[in-house]
DSSP file (Angstrom, degrees, kcal/mol; ACC not computed):
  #  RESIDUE AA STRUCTURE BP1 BP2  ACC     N-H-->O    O-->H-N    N-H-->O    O-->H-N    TCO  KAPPA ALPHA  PHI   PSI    X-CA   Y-CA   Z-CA
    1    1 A X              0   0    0      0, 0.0     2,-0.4     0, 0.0    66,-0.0   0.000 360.0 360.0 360.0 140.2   16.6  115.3  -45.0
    2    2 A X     >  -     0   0    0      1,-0.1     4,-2.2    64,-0.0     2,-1.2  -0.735 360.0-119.4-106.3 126.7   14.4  116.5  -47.0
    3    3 A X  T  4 S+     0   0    0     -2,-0.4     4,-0.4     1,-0.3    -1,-0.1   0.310 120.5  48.7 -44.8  -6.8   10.4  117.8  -45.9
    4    4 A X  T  > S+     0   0    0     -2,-1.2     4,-1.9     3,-0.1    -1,-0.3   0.601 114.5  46.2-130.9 -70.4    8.8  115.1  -48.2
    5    5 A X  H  > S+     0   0    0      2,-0.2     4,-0.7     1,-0.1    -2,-0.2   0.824 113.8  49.3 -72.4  -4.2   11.3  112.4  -46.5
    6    6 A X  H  X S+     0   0    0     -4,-2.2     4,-2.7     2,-0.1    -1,-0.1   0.886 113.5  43.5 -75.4 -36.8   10.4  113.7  -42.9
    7    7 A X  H  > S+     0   0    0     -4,-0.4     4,-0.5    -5,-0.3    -2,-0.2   0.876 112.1  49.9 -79.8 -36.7    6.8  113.5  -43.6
    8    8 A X  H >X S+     0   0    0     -4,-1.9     4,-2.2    54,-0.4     3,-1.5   0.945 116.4  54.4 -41.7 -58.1    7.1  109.5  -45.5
    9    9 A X  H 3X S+     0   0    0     -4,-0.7     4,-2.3     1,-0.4    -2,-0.2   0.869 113.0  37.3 -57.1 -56.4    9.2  109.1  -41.8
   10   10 A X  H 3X S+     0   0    0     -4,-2.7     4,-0.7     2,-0.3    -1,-0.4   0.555 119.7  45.5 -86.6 -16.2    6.3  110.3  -39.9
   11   11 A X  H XX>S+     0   0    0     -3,-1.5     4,-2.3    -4,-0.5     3,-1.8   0.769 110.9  53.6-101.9 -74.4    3.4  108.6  -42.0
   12   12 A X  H >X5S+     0   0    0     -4,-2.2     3,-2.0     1,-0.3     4,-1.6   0.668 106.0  56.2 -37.3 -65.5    5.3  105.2  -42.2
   13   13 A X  H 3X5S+     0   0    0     -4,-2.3     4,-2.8     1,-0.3    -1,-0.3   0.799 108.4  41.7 -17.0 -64.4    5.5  105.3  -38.6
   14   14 A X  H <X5S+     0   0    0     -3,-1.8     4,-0.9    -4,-0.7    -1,-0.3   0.608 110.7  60.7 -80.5  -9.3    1.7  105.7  -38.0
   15   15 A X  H <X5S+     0   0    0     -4,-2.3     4,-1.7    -3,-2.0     5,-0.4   0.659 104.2  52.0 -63.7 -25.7    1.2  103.1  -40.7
   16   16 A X  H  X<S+     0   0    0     -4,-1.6     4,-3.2    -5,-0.5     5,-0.3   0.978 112.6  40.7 -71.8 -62.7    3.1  101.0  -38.5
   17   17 A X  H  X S+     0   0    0     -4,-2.8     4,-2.4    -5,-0.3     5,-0.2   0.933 109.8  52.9 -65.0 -42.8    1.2  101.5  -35.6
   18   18 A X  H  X S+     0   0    0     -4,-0.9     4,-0.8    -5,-0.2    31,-0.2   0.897 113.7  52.7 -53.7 -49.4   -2.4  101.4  -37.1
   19   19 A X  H  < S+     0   0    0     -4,-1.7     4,-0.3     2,-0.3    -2,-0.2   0.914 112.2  42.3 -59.0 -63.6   -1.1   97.8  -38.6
   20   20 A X  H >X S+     0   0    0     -4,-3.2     3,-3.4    -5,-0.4     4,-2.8   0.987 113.7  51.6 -45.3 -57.7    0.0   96.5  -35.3
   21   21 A X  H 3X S+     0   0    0     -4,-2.4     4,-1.7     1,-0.3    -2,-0.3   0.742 111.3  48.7 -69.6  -1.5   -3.2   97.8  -33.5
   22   22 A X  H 3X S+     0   0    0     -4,-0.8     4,-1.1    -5,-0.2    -1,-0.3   0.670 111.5  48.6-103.4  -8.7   -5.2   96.1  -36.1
   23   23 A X  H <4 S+     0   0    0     -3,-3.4    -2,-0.2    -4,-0.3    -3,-0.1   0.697 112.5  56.1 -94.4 -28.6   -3.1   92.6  -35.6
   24   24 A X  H  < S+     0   0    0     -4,-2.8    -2,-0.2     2,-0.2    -3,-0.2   0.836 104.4  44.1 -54.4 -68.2   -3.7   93.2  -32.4
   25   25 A X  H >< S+     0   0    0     -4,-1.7     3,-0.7    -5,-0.4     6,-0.2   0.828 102.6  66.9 -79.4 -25.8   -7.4   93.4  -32.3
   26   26 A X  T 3< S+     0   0    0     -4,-1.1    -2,-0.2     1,-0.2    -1,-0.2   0.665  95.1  55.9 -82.4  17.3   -7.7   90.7  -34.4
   27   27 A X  T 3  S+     0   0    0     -3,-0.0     2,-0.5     3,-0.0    -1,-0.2  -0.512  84.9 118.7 -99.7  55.8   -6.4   88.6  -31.6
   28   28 A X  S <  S-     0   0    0     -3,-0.7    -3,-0.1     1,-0.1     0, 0.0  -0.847  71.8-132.4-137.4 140.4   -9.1   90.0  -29.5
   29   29 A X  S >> S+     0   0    0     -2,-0.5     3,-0.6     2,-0.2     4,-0.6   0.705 105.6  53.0 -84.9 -25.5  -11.8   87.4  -28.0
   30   30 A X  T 34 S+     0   0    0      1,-0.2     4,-0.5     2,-0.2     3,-0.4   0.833 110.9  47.2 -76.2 -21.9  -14.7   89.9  -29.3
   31   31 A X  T 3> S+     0   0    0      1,-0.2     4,-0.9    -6,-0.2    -1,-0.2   0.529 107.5  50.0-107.6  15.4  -13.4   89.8  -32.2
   32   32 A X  T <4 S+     0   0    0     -3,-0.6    -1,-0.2     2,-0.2    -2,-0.2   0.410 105.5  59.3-116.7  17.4  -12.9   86.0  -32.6
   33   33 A X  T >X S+     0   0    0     -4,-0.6     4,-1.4    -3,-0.4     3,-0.5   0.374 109.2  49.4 -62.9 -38.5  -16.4   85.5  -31.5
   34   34 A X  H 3> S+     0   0    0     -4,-0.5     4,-0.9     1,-0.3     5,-0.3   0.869 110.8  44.6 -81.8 -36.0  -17.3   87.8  -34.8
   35   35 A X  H 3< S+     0   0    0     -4,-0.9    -1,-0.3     2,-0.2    -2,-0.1   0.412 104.8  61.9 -93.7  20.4  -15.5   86.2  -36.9
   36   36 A X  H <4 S+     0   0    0     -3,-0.5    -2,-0.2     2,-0.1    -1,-0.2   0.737 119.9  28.7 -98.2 -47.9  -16.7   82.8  -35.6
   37   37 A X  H  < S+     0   0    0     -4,-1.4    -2,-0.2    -3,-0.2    -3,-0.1   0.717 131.4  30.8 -92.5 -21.2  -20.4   83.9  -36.6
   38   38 A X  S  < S-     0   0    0     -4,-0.9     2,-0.9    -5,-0.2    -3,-0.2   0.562  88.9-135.5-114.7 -14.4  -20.1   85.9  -39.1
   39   39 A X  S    S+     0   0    0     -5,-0.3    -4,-0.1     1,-0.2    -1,-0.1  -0.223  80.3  94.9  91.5 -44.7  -16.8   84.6  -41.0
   40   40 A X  S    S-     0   0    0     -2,-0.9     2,-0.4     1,-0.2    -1,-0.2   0.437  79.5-120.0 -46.8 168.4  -15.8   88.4  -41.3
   41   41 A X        -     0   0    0      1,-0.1    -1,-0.2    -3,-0.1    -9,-0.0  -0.745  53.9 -84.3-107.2-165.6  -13.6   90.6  -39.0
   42   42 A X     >  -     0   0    0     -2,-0.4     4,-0.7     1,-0.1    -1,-0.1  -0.240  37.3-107.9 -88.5-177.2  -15.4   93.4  -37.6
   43   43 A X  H >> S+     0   0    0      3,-0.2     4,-3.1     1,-0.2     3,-1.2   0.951 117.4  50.5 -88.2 -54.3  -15.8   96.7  -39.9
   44   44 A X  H 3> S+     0   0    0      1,-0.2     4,-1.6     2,-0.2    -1,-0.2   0.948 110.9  45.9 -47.2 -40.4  -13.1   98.8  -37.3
   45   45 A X  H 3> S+     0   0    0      1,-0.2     4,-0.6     2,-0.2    -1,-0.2   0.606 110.1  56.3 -90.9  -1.2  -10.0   96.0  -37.3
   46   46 A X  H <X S+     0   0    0     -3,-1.2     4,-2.7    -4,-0.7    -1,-0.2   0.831 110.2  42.4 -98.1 -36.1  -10.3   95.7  -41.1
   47   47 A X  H  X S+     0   0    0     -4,-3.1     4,-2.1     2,-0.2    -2,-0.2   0.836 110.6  56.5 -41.6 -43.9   -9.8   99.5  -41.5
   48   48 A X  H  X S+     0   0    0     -4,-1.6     4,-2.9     3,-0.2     5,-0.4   0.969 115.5  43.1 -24.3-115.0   -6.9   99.3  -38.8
   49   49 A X  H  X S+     0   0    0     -4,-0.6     4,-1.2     1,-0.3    -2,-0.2   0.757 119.1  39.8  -6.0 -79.5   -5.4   96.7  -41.3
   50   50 A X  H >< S+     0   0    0     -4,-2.7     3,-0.5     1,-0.2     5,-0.3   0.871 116.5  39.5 -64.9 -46.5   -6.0   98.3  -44.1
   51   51 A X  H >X S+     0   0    0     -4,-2.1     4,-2.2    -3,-0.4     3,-1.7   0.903 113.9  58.7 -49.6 -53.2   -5.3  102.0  -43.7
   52   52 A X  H 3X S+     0   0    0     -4,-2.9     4,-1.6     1,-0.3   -33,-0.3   0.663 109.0  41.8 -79.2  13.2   -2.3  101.0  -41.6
   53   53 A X  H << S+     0   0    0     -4,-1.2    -1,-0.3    -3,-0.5     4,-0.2   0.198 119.4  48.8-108.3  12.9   -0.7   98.8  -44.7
   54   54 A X  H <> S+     0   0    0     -3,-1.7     4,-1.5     2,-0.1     5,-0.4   0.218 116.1  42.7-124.6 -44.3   -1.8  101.9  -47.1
   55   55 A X  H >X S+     0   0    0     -4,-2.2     4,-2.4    -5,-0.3     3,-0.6   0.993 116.7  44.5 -79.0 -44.6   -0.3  104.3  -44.7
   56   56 A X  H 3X S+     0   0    0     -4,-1.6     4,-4.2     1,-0.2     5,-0.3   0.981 113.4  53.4 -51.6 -67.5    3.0  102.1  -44.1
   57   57 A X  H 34 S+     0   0    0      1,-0.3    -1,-0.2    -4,-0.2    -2,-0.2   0.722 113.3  41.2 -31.9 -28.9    3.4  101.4  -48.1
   58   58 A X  H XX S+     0   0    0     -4,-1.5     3,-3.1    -3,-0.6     4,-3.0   0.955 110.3  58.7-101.1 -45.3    3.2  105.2  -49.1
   59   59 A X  H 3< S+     0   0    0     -4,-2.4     4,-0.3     1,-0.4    -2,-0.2   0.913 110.2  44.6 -24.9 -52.4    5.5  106.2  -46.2
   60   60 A X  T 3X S+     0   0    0     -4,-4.2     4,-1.2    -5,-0.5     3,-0.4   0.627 112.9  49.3 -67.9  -5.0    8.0  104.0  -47.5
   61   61 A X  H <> S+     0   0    0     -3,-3.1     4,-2.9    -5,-0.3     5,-0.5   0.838 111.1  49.0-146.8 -61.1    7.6  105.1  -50.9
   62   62 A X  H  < S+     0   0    0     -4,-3.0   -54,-0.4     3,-0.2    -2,-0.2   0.278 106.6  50.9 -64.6   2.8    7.8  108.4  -50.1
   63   63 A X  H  4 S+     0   0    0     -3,-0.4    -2,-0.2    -4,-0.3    -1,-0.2   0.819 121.5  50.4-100.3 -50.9   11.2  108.0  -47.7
   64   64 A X  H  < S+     0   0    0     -4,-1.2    -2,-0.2     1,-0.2    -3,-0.2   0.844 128.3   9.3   5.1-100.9   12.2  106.2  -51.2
   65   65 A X  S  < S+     0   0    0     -4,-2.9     3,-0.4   -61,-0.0    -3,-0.2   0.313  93.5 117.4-106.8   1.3   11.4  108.3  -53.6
   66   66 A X        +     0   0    0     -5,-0.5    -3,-0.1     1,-0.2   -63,-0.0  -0.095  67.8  29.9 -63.1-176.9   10.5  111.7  -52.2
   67   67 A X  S    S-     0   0    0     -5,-0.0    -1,-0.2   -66,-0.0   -64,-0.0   0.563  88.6-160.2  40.0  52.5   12.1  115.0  -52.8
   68   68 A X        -     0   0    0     -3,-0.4     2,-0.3     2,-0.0    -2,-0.0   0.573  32.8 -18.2 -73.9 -39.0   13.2  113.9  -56.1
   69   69 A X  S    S-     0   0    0      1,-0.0     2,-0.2     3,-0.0     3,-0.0  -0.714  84.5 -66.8-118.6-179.6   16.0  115.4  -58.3
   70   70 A X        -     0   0    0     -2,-0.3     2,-0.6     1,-0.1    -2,-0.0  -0.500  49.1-103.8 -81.0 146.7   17.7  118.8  -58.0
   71   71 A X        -     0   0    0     -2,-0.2     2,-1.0     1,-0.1    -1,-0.1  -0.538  37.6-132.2 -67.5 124.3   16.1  121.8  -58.6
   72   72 A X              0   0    0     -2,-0.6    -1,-0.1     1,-0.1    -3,-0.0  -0.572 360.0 360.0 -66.3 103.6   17.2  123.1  -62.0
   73   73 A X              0   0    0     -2,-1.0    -1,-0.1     0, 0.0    -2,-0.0   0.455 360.0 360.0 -79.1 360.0   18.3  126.8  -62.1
């Protein structure tokens, strides 16, 4: 395995987690009081969200399609 598919490995992973913790807090009573007044989530659990679906997506992409062809000599 290749340093490009270890590092996709290791980012999809903390995409993974950031995605959960953000599904997570938005089952949160503070934060379903915020979105109750304000329609919104709060500014942190939409970063959470978003970063960790940014961070999963490229991981993958990179387990995918990293290291790509052989080196030519």
């Amino acid at each position: 395995m290749g340093v490009v598919r270890l590092v996709g490995v290791m980012l999809a992973v903390a995409g993974g987690v950031l995605l959960w913790t953000g599904l997570r807090a938005r089952d949160s009573l503070s934060e379903r009081v915020t979105e109750a007044f304000t329609g919104r989530n709060t500014e942190s659990t939409t970063l959470y969200l978003a970063g960790g679906g940014a961070a999963l997506a490229g991981g993958v992409l990179l387990v995918l399609f990293g290291g790509g062809g052989r080196r030519r000599r």
